[in-house]
N, C-alpha and C positions, 0 to 999 in steps of 0.2 A: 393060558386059559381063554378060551371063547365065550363069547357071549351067551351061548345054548349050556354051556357046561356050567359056569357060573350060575344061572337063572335054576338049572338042576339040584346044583346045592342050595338054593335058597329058599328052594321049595318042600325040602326036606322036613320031615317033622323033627329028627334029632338037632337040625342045627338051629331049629326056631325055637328048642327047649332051653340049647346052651347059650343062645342070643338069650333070651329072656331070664335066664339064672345070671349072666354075665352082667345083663343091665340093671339086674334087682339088686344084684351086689355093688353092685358101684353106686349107685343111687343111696344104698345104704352105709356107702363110705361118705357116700359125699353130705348125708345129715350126720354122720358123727363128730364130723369134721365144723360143720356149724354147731352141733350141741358145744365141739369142746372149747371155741371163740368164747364162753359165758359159764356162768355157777349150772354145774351138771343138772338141770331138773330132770323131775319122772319122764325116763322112758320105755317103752316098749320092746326097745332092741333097736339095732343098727342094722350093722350088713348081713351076719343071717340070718334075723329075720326077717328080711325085707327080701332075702334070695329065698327062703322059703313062700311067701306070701307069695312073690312072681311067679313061683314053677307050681303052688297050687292052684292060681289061677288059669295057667297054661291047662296043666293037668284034665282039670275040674269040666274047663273048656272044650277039649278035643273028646273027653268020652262021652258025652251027651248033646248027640242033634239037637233036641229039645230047651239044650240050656236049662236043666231045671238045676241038675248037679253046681255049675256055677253057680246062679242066683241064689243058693240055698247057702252056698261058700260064701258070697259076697254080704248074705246077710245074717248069718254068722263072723263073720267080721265085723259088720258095722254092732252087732248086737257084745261084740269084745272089746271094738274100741270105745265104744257108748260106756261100757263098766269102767273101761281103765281110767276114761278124762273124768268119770264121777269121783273114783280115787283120787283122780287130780287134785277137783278143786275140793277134795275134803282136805287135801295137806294144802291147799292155797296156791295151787298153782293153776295159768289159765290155758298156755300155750296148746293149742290143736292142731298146729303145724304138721307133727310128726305122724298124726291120726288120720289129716288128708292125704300125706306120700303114700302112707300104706294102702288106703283104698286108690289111688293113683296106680302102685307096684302090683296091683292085683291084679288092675285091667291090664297089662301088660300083653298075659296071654289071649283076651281074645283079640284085642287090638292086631297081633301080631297074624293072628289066623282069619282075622275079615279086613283089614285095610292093609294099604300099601306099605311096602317097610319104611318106608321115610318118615313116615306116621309116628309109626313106634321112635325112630330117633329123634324124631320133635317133641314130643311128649318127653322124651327121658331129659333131651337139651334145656326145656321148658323148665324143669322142674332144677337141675342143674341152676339155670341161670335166676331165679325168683332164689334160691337158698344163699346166693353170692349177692344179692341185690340190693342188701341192707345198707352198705356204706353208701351207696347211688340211691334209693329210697329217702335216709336222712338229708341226703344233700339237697336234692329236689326240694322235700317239702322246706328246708332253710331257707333258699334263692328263689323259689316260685309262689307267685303270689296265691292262697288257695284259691280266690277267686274265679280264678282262671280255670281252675280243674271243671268246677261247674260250667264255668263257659264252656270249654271243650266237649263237656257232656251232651249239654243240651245243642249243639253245634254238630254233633253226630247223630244225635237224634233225631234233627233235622235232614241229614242227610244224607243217611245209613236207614232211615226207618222212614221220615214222610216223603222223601224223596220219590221212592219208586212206588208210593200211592196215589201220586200225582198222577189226572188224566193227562194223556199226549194228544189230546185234540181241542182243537178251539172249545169255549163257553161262550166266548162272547161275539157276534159278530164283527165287530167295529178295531177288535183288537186283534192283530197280526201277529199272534205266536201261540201257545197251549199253554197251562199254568207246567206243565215237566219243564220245559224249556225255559221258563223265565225263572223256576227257582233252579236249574240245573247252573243256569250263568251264574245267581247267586252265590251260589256253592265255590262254584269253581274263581268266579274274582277274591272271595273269604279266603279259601285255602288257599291260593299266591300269595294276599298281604299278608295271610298268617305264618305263613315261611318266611319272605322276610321280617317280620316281627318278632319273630322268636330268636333267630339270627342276630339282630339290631339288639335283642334286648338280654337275652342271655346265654350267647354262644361268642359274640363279642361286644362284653358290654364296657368294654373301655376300647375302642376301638379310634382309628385316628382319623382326621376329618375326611380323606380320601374313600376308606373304607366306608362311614356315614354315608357319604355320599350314596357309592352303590347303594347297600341294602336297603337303604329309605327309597332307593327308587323299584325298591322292588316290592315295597311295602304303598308308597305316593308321594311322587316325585315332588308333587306340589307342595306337600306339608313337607315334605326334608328342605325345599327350597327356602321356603319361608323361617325354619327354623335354623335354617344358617346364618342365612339374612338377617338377624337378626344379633350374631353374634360379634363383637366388635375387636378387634385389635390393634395396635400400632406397630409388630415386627411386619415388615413386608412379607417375608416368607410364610408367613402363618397364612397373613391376607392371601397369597397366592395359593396356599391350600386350601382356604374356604373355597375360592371361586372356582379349582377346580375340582373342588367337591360336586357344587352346584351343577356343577356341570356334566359330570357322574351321573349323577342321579338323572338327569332328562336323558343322556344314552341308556342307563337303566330301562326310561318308561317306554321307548322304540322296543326294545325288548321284551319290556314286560306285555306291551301288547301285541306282539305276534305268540307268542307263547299261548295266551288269551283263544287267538286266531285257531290256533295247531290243535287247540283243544276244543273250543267249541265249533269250527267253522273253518273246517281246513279249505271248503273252495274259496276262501279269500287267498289263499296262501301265493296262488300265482301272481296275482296284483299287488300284494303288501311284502312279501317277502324281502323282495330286491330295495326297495326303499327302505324300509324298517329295518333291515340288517347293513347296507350301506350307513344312514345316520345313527344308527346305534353304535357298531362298531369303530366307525367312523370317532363318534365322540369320545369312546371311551377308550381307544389306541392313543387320541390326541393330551387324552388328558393324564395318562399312564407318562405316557412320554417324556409330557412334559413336568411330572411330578416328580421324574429322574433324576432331571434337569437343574431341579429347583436347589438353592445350597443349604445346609445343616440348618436348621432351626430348633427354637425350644420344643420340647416334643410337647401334640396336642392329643387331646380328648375330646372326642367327636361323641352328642349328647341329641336324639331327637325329638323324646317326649312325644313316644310312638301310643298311639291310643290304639289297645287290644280289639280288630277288627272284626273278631269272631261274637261281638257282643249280640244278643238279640233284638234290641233296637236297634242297632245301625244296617242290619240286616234286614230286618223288615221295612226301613227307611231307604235303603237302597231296590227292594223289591219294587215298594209302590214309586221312585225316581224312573226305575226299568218302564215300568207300565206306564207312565207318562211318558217315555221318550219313545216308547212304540205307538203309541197313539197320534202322538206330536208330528213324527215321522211321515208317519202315513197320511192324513192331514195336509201336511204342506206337500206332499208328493202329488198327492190327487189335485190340489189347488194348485200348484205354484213348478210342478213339476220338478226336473234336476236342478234348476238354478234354481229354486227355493231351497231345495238340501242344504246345497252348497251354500247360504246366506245363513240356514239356521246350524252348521254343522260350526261355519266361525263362531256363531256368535251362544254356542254349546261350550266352545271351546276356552270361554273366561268364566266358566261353572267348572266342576265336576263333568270330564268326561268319559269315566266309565260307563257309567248307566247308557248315555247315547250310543256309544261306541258296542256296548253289547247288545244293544235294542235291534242294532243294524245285523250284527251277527244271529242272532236267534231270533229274527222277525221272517215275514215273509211278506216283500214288498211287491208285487206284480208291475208296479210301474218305472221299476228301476232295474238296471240291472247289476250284475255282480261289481264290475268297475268302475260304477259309478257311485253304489253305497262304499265299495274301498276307498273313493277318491272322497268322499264328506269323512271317514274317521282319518284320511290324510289329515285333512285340512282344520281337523279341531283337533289334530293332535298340535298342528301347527298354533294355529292360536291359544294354546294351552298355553305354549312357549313364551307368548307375550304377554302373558299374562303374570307366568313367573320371572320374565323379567322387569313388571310391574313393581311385584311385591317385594323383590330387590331392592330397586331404587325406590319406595317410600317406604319400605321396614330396618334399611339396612344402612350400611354407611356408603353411601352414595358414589363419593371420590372412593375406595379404596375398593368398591364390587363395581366397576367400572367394565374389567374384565367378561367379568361373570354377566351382565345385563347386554354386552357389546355380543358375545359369541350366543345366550338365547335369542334375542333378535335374532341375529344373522339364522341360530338353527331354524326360528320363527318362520323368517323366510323363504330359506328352504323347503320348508316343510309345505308351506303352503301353496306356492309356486309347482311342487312336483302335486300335489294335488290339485290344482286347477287343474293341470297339463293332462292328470287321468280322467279328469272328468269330463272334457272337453269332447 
């Protein structure tokens, strides 16, 4: 068959009748099939009548331009199903489950005669996968905190809805970006920690210290640092899994911030790439490697006491960080030129460097140019590193994260030294 011959039959009016009897009757297999998982309550009918409900709405559909003959069907229906659930709850029962598939099975037909057929098989898969989703529904709400559901809520609301009401032009003169742009970075640094957060906390949540490692750096390399750091042992081998957890985790954040890049601000990509993917990879081949390497130990559980980043203050705490670091920015550019950057991008770089590092992507600085705003989030990514190997050696046990403080340095320095070099 060809593609012209296929596309013929699908345009058919008889095979868009047996498509839609076909899909009403399966749909109405597949709630019989959930009613009989439980104590039978009041139903309607299954398969045919949910294969008649589909082909009168086909029916209803195709004979009236006007649509009145549907609508008149459709609300006869709702004025049937409205009798049958009062029936319901006079014998005590509540479920409407069965009352929505039908007005669902109805639209079938026009669905099928005014949108794409894919449509129609989404709709039918949809309602298929919500009638299977019970044992995955209990589970969730057992393992998930609800809290979180409302975060997530208001977390799309934010940025699914005020998102694109945001002006894309300056307000202010003094400040170098548009409120789109600085809550668009918002958005987009929330939903990375919030992948690895979800990951970290309930996709592997016993997970081994190696693994910790990465996804905390996918989440903040610096709080996974610190929270190693802190964890103490006496088998060697364990110790040699912590540090090269720790160490995980800072190739993680080379990573996590080009991805950053690739999304908000792909012309860094020619100046960061090569560096941020050499030390990334770099780090976490090395430490792959040598985690091979390492011999049998008692098995660990990697723990990070990851704080859900989607929350609304730490979002609006990161917004108004953004707006001070673009202000900051540009400030010491006008006064103090590239080597002022370069002075405040280090000394950026023993705080929280996201906010600066996205100020430089979604700003717009006229007195620098592109490889030299790449070369200051080089260089605070560097000094991040020394920072974390700070809080090693005065959180953790000193002699046995010796490893781990010796190779952030050393990446510290690297890091830095290839960022002077670009910015030079």
């Amino acid at each position: 068959m060809n593609a012209d011959l296929i596309q013929s039959i699908l345009d058919q009016a008889w095979f868009r009748f047996v498509l839609v009897g076909v899909l009403g009757f399966l749909t109405g297999l597949e709630f019989r099939d959930y009613l009989g998982s439980k104590p039978r309550p009041l139903s309607m009918g299954t398969a045919r009548t949910y294969t008649f409900i589909a082909l009168l709405g086909f029916i209803l559909h195709l004979l009236d331009a006007d649509q009145r003959l549907y609508l008149g069907g459709l609300l006869a229906l709702v004025v049937w199903t409205g009798l049958f659930y009062h029936h319901k709850l006079v014998q005590g029962q509540h479920g409407i489950l069965g009352l929505l598939i039908a007005l669902l099975v109805y639209s079938y037909g026009a669905v099928i005669q005014t949108l794409p057929l894919w449509f129609l098989v989404l709709e039918f898969v949809s309602i298929v996968f919500v009638l299977n989703a019970r044992p995955l529904t209990h589970r969730l709400t057992e393992i998930v905190d609800r809290r979180e559901w409302m975060t997530l809520a208001k977390f799309l609301l934010l940025a699914a809805v005020i998102l694109p009401l945001m002006p894309d032009a300056p307000i202010l003169k003094p400040l170098p970006s548009t409120p789109f742009r600085i809550w668009e970075a918002v958005v987009a640094i929330s939903a990375i920690s919030y992948l690895g957060y979800i990951l970290q906390r309930y996709v592997f949540p016993h997970q081994g210290y190696l693994l910790t490692g990465l996804l905390g750096g996918l989440y903040s390399s610096t709080a996974t640092t610190l929270v190693l750091a802190r964890k103490r042992h006496t088998d060697e081998t364990v110790l040699a899994r912590l540090n090269l957890a720790i160490l995980a985790a800072t190739g993680m954040m080379y990573l996590r911030l080009l991805v950053l890049v690739l999304i908000l601000n792909p012309a860094f990509l020619t100046a960061l790439a090569a560096p941020f993917l050499i030390l990334g990879l770099g780090t976490l081949g090395a430490c792959l490697w040598r985690q091979r390497r390492l011999a049998p130990g008692p098995p660990t559980v990697g723990e990070t006491e990851a704080r859900n980043p989607l929350e609304l203050g730490t979002a609006f705490l990161f917004a108004a960080l953004f707006v001070l670091m673009l202000l900051l920015s540009k400030l010491v550019l006008q006064h103090y030129g590239n080597a002022g950057l370069q002075v405040l991008s280090f000394l950026v770089g023993f705080t929280d460097i996201d906010p600066f590092v996205l100020s430089l992507l979604k700003g717009t600085f006229a007195a620098a140019s592109t490889t030299q705003l790449a070369a200051a989030i080089v260089i605070s990514a560097g000094s991040n590193n020394l920072l974390k190997a700070l809080y090693v050696a005065l959180a953790g046990d000193r002699r046995g994260n010796r490893p781990a403080i010796a190779g952030l340095v050393v990446l510290g320095g690297i890091t830095l030294a290839i960022g002077l070099f670009m910015g030079c």
